[in-house]
DRENDREN-979984 format. One record per residue (C-alpha): x, y, z; residue number from 1. Coordinates in pm, 1 decimal, decimal comma, m for minus. Layout:
! residues N
{px: X py: Y pz: Z pos: NUM}
...
This chain:
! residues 328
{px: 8636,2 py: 10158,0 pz: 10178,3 pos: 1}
{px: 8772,1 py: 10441,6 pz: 9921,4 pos: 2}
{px: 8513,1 py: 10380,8 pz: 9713,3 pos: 3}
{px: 8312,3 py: 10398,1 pz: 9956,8 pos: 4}
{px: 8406,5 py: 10724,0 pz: 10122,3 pos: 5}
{px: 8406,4 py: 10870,2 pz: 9731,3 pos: 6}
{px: 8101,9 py: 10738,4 pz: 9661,4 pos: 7}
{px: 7954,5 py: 10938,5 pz: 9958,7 pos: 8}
{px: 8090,5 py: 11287,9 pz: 9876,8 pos: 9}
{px: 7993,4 py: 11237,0 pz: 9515,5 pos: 10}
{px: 7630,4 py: 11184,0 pz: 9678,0 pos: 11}
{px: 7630,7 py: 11468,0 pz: 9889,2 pos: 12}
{px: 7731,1 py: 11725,2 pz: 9629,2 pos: 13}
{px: 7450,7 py: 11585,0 pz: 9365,3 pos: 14}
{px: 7222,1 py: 11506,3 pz: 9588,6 pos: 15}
{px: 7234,4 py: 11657,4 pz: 9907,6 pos: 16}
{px: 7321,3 py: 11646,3 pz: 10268,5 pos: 17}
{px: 6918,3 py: 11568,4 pz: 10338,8 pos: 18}
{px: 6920,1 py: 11299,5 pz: 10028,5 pos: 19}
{px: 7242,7 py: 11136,5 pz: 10127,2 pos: 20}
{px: 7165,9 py: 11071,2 pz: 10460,8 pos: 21}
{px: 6869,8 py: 10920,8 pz: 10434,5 pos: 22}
{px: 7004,4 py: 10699,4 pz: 10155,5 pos: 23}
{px: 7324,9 py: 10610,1 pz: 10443,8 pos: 24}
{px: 7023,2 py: 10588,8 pz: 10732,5 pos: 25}
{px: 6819,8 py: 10291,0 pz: 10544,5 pos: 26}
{px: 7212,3 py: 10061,2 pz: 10595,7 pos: 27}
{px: 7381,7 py: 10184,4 pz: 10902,1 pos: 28}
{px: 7105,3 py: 10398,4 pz: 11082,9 pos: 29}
{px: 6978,1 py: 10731,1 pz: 11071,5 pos: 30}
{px: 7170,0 py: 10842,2 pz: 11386,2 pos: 31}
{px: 7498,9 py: 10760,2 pz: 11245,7 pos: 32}
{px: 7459,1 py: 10859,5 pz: 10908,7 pos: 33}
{px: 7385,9 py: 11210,9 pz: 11059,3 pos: 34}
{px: 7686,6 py: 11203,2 pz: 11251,9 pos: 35}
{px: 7906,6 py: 11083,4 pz: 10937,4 pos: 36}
{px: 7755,4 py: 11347,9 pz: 10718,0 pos: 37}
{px: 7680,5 py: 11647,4 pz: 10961,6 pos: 38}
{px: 7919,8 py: 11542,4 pz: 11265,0 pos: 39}
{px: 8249,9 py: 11654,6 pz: 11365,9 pos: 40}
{px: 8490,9 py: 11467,2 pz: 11619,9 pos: 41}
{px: 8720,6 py: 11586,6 pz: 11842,1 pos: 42}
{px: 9110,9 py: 11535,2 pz: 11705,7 pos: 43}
{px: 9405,8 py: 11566,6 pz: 11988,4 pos: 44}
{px: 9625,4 py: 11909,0 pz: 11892,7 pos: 45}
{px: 9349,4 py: 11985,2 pz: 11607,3 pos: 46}
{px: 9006,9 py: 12013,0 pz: 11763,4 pos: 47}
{px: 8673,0 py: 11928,4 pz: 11590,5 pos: 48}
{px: 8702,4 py: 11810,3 pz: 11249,7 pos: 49}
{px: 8409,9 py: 11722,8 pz: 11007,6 pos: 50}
{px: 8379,5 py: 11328,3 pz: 11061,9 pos: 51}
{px: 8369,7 py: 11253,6 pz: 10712,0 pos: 52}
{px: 8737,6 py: 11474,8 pz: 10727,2 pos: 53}
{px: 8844,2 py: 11233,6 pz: 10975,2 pos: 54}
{px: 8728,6 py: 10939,5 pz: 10790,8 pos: 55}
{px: 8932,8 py: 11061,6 pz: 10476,5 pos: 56}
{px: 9237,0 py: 11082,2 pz: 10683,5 pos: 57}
{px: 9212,1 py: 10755,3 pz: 10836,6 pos: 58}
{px: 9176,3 py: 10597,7 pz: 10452,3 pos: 59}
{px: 9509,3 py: 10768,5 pz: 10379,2 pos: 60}
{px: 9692,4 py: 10675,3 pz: 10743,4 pos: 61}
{px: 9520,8 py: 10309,0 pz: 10640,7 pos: 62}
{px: 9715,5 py: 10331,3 pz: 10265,9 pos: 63}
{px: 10022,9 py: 10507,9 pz: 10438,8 pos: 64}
{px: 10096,7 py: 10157,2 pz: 10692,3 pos: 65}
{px: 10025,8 py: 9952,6 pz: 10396,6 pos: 66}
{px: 10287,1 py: 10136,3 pz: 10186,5 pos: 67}
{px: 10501,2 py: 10127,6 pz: 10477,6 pos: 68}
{px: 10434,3 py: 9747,9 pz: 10507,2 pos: 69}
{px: 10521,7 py: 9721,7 pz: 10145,5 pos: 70}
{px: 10866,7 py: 9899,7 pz: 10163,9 pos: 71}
{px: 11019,3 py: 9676,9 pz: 10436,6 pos: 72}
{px: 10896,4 py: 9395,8 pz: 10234,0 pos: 73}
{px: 11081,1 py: 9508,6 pz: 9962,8 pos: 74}
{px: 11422,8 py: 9592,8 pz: 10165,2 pos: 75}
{px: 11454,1 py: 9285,9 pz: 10292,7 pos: 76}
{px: 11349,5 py: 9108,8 pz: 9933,1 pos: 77}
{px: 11686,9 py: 9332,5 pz: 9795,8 pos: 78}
{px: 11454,7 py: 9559,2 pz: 9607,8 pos: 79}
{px: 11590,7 py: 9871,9 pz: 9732,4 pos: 80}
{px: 11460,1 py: 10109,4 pz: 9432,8 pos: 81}
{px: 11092,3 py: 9926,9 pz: 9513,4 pos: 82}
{px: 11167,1 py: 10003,2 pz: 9860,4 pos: 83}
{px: 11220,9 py: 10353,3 pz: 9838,7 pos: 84}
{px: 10971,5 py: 10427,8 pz: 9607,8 pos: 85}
{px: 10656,8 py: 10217,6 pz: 9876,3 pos: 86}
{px: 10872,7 py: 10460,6 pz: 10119,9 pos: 87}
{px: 10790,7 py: 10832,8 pz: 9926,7 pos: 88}
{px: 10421,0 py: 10664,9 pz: 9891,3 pos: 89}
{px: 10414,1 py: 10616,6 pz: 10244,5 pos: 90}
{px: 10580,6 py: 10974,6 pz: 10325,8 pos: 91}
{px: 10325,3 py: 11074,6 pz: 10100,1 pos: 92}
{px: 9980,3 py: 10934,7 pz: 10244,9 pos: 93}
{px: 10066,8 py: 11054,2 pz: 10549,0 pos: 94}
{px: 10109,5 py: 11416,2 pz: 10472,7 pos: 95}
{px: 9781,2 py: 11351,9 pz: 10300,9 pos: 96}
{px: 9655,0 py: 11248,9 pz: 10577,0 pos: 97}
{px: 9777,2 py: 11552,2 pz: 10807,5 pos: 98}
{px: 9697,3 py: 11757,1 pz: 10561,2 pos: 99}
{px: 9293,3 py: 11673,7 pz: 10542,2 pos: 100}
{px: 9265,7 py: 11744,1 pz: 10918,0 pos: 101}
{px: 9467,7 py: 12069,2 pz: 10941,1 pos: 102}
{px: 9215,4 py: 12189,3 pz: 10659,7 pos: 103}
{px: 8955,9 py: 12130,0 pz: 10843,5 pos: 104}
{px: 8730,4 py: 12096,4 pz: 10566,4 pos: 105}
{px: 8389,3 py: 12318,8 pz: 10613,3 pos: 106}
{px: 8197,1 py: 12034,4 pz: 10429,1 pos: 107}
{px: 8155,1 py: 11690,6 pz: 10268,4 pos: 108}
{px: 8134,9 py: 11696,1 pz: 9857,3 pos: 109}
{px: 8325,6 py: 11862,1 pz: 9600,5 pos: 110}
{px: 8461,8 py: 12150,9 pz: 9825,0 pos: 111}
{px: 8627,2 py: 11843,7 pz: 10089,2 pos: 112}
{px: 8887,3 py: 11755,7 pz: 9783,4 pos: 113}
{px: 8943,9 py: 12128,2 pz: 9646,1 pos: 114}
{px: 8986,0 py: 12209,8 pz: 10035,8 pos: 115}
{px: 9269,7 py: 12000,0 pz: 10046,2 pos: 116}
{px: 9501,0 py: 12306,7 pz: 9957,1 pos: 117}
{px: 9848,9 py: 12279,3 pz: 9751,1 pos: 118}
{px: 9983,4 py: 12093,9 pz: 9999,7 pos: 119}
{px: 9751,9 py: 11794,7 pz: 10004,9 pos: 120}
{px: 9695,5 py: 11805,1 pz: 9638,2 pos: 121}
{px: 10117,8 py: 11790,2 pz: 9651,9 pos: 122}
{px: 10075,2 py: 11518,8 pz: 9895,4 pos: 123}
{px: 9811,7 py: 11325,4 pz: 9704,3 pos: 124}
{px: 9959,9 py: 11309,0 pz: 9343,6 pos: 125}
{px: 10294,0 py: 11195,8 pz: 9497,4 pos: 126}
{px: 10140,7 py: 10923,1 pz: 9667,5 pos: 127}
{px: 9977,7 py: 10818,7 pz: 9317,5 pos: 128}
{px: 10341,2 py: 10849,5 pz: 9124,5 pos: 129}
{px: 10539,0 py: 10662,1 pz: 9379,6 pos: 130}
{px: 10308,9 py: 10367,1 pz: 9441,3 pos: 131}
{px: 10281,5 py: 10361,9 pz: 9061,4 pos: 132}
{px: 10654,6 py: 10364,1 pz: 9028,0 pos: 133}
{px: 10731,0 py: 10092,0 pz: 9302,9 pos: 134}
{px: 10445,8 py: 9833,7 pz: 9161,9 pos: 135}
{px: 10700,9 py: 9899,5 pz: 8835,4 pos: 136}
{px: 10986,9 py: 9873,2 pz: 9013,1 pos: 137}
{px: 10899,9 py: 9483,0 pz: 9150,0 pos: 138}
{px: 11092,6 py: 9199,3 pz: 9036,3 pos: 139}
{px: 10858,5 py: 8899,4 pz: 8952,2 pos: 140}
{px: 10968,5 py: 8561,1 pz: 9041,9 pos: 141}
{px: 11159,4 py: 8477,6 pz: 8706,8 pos: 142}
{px: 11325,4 py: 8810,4 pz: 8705,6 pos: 143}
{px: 11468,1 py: 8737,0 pz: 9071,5 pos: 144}
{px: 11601,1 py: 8379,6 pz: 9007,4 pos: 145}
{px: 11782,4 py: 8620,3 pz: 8691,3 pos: 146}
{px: 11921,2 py: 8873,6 pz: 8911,0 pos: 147}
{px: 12006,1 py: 8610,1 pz: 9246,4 pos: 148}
{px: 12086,1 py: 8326,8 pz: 9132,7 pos: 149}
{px: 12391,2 py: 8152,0 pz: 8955,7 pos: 150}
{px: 12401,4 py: 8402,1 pz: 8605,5 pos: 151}
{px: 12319,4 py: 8750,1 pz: 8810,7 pos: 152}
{px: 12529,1 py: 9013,9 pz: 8527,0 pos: 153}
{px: 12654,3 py: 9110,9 pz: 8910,8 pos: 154}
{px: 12908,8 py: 8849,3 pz: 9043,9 pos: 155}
{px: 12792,4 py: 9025,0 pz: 9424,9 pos: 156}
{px: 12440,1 py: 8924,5 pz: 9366,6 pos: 157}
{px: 12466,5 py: 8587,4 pz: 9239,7 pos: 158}
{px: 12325,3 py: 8298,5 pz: 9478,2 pos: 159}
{px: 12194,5 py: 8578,9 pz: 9761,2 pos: 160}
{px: 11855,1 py: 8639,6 pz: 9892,6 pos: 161}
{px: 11619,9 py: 8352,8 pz: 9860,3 pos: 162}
{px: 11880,3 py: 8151,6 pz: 9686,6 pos: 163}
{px: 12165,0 py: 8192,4 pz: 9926,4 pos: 164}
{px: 12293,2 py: 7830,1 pz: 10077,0 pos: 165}
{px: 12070,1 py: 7645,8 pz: 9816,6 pos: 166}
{px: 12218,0 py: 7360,5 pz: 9654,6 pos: 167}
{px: 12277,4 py: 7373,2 pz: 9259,3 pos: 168}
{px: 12029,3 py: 7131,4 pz: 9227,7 pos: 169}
{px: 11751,0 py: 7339,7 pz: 9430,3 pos: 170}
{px: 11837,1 py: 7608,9 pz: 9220,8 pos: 171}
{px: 11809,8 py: 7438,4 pz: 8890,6 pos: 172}
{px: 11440,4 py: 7278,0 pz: 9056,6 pos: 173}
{px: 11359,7 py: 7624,1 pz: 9141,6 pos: 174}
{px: 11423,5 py: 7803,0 pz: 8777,6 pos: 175}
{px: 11202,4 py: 7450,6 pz: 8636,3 pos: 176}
{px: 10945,4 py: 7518,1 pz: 8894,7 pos: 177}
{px: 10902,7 py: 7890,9 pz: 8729,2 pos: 178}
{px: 10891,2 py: 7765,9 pz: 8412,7 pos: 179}
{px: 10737,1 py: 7459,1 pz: 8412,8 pos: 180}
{px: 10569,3 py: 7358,0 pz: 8791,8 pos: 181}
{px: 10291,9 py: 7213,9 pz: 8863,8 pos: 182}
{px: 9922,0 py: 7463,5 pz: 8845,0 pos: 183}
{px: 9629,7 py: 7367,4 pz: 9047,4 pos: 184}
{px: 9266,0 py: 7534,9 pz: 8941,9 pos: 185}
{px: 8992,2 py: 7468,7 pz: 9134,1 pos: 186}
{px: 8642,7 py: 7437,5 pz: 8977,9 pos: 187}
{px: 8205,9 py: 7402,1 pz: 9098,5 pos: 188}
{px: 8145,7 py: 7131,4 pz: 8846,0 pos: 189}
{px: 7725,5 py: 7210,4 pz: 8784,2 pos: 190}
{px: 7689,9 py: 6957,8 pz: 8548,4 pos: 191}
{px: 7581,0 py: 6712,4 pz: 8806,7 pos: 192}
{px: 7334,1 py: 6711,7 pz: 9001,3 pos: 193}
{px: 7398,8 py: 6769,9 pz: 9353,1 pos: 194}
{px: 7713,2 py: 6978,0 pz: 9164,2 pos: 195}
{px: 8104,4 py: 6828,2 pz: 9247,6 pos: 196}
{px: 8437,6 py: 6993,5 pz: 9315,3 pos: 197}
{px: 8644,5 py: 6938,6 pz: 9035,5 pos: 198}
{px: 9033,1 py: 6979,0 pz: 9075,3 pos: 199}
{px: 9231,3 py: 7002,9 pz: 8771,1 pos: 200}
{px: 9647,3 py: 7005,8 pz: 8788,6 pos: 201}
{px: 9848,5 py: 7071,8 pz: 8484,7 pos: 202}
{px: 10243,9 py: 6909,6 pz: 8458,3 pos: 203}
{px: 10417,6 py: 7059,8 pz: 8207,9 pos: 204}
{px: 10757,2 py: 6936,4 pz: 8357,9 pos: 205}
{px: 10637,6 py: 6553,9 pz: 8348,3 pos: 206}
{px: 10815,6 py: 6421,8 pz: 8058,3 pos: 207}
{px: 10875,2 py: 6041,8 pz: 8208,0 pos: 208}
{px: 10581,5 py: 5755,5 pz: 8279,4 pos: 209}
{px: 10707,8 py: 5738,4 pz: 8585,5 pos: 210}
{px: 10607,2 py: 6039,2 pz: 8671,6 pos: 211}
{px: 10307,6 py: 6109,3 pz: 8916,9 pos: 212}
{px: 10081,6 py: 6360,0 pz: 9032,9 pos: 213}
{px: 9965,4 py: 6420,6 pz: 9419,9 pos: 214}
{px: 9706,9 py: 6633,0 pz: 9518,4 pos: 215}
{px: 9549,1 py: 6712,3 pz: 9871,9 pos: 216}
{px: 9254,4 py: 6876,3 pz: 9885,2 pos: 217}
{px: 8998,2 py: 6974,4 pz: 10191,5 pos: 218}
{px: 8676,6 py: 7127,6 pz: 10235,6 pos: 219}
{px: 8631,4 py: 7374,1 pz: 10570,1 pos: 220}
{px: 8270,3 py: 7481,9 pz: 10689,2 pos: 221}
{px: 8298,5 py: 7596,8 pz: 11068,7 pos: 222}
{px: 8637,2 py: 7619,0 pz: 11150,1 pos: 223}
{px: 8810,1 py: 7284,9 pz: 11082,4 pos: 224}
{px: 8892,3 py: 7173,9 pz: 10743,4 pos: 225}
{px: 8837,2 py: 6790,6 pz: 10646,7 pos: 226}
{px: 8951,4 py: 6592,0 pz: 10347,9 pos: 227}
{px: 8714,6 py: 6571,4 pz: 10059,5 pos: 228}
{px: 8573,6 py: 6218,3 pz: 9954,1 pos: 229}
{px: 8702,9 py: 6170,7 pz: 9583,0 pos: 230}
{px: 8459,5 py: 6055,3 pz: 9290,9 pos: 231}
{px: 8656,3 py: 5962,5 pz: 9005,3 pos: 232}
{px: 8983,6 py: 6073,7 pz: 8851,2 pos: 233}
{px: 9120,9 py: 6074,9 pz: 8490,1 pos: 234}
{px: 9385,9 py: 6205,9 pz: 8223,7 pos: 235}
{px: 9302,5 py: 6480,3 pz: 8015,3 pos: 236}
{px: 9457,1 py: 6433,1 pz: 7681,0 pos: 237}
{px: 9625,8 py: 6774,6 pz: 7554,9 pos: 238}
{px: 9677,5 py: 6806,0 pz: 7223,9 pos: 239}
{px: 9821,4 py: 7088,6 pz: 7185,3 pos: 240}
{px: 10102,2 py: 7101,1 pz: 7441,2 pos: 241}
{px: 10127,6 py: 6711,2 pz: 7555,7 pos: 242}
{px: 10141,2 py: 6802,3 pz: 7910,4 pos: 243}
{px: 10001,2 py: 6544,0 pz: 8223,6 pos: 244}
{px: 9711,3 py: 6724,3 pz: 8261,1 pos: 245}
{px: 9457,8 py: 6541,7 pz: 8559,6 pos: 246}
{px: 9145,5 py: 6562,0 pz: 8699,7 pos: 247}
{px: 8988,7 py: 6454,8 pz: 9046,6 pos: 248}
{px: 8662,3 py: 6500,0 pz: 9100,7 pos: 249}
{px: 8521,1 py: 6548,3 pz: 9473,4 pos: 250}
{px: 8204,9 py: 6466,9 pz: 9655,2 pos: 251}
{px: 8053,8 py: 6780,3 pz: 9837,1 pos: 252}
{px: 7936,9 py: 6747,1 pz: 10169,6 pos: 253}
{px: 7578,3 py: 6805,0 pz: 10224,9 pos: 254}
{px: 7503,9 py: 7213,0 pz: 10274,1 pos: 255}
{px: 7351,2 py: 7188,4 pz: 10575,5 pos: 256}
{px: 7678,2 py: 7094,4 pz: 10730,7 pos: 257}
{px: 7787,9 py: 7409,2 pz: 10656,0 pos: 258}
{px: 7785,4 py: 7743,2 pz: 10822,5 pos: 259}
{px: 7460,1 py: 8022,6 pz: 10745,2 pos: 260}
{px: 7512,9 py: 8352,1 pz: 10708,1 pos: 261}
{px: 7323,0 py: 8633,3 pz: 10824,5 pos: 262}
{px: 7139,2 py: 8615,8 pz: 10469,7 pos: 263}
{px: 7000,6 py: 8275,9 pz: 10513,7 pos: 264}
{px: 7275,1 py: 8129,4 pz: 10237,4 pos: 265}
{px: 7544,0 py: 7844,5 pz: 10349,9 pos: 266}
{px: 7846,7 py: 7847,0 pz: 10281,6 pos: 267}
{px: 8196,2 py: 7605,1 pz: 10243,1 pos: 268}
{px: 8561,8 py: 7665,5 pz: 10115,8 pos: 269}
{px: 8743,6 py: 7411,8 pz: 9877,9 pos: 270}
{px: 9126,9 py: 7437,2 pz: 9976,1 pos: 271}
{px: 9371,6 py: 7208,2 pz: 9728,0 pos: 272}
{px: 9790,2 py: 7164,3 pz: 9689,5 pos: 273}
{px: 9963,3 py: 6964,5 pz: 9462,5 pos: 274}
{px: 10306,4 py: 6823,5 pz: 9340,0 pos: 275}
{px: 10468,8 py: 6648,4 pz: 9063,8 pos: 276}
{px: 10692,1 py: 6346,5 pz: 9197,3 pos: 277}
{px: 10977,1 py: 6254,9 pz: 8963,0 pos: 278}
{px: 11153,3 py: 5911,1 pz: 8985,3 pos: 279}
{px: 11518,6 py: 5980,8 pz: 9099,9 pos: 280}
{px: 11487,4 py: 6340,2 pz: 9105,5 pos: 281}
{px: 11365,9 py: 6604,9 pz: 9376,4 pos: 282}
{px: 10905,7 py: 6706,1 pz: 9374,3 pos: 283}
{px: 10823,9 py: 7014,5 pz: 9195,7 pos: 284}
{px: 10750,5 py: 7276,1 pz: 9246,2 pos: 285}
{px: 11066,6 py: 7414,8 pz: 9466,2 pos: 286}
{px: 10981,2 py: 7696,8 pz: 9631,1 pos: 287}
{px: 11319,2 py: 7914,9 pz: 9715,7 pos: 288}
{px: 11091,5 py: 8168,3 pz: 9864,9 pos: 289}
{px: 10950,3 py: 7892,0 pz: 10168,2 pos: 290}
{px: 11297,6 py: 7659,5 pz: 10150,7 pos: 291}
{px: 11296,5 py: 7444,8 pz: 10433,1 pos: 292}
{px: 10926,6 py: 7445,1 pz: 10506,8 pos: 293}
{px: 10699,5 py: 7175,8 pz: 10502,7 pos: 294}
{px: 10326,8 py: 7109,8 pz: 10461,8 pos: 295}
{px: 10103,1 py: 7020,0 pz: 10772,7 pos: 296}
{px: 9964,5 py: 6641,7 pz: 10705,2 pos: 297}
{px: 9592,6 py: 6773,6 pz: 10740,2 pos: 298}
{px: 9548,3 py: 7105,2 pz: 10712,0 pos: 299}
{px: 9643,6 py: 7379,7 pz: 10396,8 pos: 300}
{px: 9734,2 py: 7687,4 pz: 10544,1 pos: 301}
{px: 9527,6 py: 7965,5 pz: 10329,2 pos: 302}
{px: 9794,4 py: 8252,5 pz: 10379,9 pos: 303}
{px: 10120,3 py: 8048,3 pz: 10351,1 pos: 304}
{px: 10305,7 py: 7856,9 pz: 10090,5 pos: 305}
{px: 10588,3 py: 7596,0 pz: 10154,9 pos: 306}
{px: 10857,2 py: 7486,8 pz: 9929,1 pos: 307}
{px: 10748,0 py: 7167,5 pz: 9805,6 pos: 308}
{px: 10423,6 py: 7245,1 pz: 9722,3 pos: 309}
{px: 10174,6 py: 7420,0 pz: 9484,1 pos: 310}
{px: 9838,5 py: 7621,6 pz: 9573,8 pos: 311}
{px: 9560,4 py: 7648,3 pz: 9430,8 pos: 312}
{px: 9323,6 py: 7965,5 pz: 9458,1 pos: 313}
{px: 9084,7 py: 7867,2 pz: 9676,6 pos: 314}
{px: 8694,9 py: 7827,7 pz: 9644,4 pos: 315}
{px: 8410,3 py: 7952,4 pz: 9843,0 pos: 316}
{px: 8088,2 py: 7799,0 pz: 9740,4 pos: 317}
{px: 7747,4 py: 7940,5 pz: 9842,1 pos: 318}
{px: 7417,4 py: 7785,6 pz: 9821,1 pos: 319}
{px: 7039,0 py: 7964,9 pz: 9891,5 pos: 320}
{px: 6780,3 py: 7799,0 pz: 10055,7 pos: 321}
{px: 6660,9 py: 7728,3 pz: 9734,3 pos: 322}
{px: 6923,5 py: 7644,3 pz: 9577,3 pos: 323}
{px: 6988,4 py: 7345,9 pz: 9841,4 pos: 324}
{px: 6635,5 py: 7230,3 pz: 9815,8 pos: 325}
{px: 6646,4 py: 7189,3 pz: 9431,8 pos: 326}
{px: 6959,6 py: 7008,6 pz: 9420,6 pos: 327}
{px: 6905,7 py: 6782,5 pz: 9733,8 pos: 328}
């Protein structure tokens, strides 16, 4: 949507008010690109505003709840400097905000930033420094088990936040899931012809032949996902790093079982989890993050991880017409 809204301005000052709206007319209409462009709305304790004003401010209110979002994130993670810092950038985007409607810019283009005044330029580059000082400030996963867990350099911090009433053993699992756990790629194999799913898991952490892989993996297509019909499956030798590196390979269902689109194309979404299972010792990966949840039977939740469990990216395949007809 910001590039969007930038894109727009940048039209209107090289090409025109006349130019750019009949460019916005041929997508949205020519009645509302008028009003975008041309427009003003009414804003309670500010009166009329230009529209495309008022769509500038909403971008920054939009950035300022998603930096606010971020910061309680972070203060309940224990990242207080990564907190504060999502909390200036928040402070921030909403003076920016304020500050594009008290302007009341005259119009779009060029003039709508210089408009802003010192205050919103204030506003606007401290914004910019804080969010780029709290996406510096996060702790990745390895760097948290080093500052939580059992070797923190402070004796207050070890075993707290995500590893707080963990066993030693979860907490050794959880350090050999970050350095070694399972990773799950899923791939459109075209090489055959109607094309397969192929799902490929990589184990660096299985060092025993009794070690085992298992993978889940589902298709969706309206709004329920079902299992996918494997093909074949085999070992892929690594010669570099030795790891148990495996492949499944998974019928498609036929295209016209799933969904169109408004553009005539179908379309289907390849979901897969997996897990290494170790004879006499715990699955990996452990997931301190998710500890004590567990994995629905049938379903993988696209948002959510659990502990015992790891996700794979997940696919959305789309076919033409066309496309369909030549491969089926």
């Amino acid at each position: 949507m910001g590039l969007v809204y930038a894109l727009t301005e940048t039209s209107i000052h090289m090409l025109g008010h006349e130019r750019t709206i009949a460019a916005i007319g041929r997508i949205v209409g020519h009645s509302v690109a008028e009003h975008v462009i041309r427009g003003r709305t009414s804003v309670p304790l500010v009166g009329r505003v230009p529209t495309l004003a008022v769509l500038g401010a909403g971008l920054a209110g939009f950035g300022a709840a998603l930096a606010a979002t971020d910061m309680r994130y972070r203060l309940q993670r224990g990242e207080t400097a990564a907190g504060l810092a999502h909390g200036v950038e928040a402070s921030a985007l909403t003076g920016l905000m304020v500050s594009n409607l008290i302007f009341r810019v005259p119009r779009a283009g060029l003039a709508a930033i210089f408009k802003l005044g010192p205050w919103g330029w204030a506003f606007l580059a401290t914004g910019i420094v804080a969010g780029t000082v709290a996406r510096h400030l996060i702790r990745g996963p390895l760097e948290r088990w080093a500052h939580y867990g059992p070797f923190s350099a402070d004796p207050d911090r070890r075993l707290t936040e995500e590893y707080a009433g963990l066993e030693p053993r979860q907490v050794r699992l959880a350090l050999e899931s970050l350095l070694a756990g399972p990773q799950v790629t899923i791939a459109e194999d075209a090489r055959f012809s109607p094309s397969r799913v192929r799902v490929e898991i990589r184990a660096p952490a299985a060092t025993r032949a009794t070690d085992g892989l298992e993978l889940y993996a589902t298709w969706e297509g309206q709004d329920e996902q079902q299992p996918l019909e494997v093909l074949a499956t085999g070992q892929i030798l690594d010669e570099d790093a030795g790891d148990l590196c495996q492949a499944w390979w998974f019928r498609l269902s036929h295209p016209h079982e799933w969904p169109m689109s408004w553009t005539g194309s179908r379309s289907c979404t390849i979901r897969a989890r997996a897990r290494l299972r170790r004879e006499g010792d715990d699955s990996l990966p452990l997931n301190a993050n998710h500890a004590g949840t567990q994995a629905s039977d049938t379903t993988i939740d696209p948002d959510g991880e659990t502990e015992d469990w790891a996700y794979a990216d997940e696919l959305t395949i789309r076919k033409t017409q066309r496309q369909i007809n030549q491969e089926f």
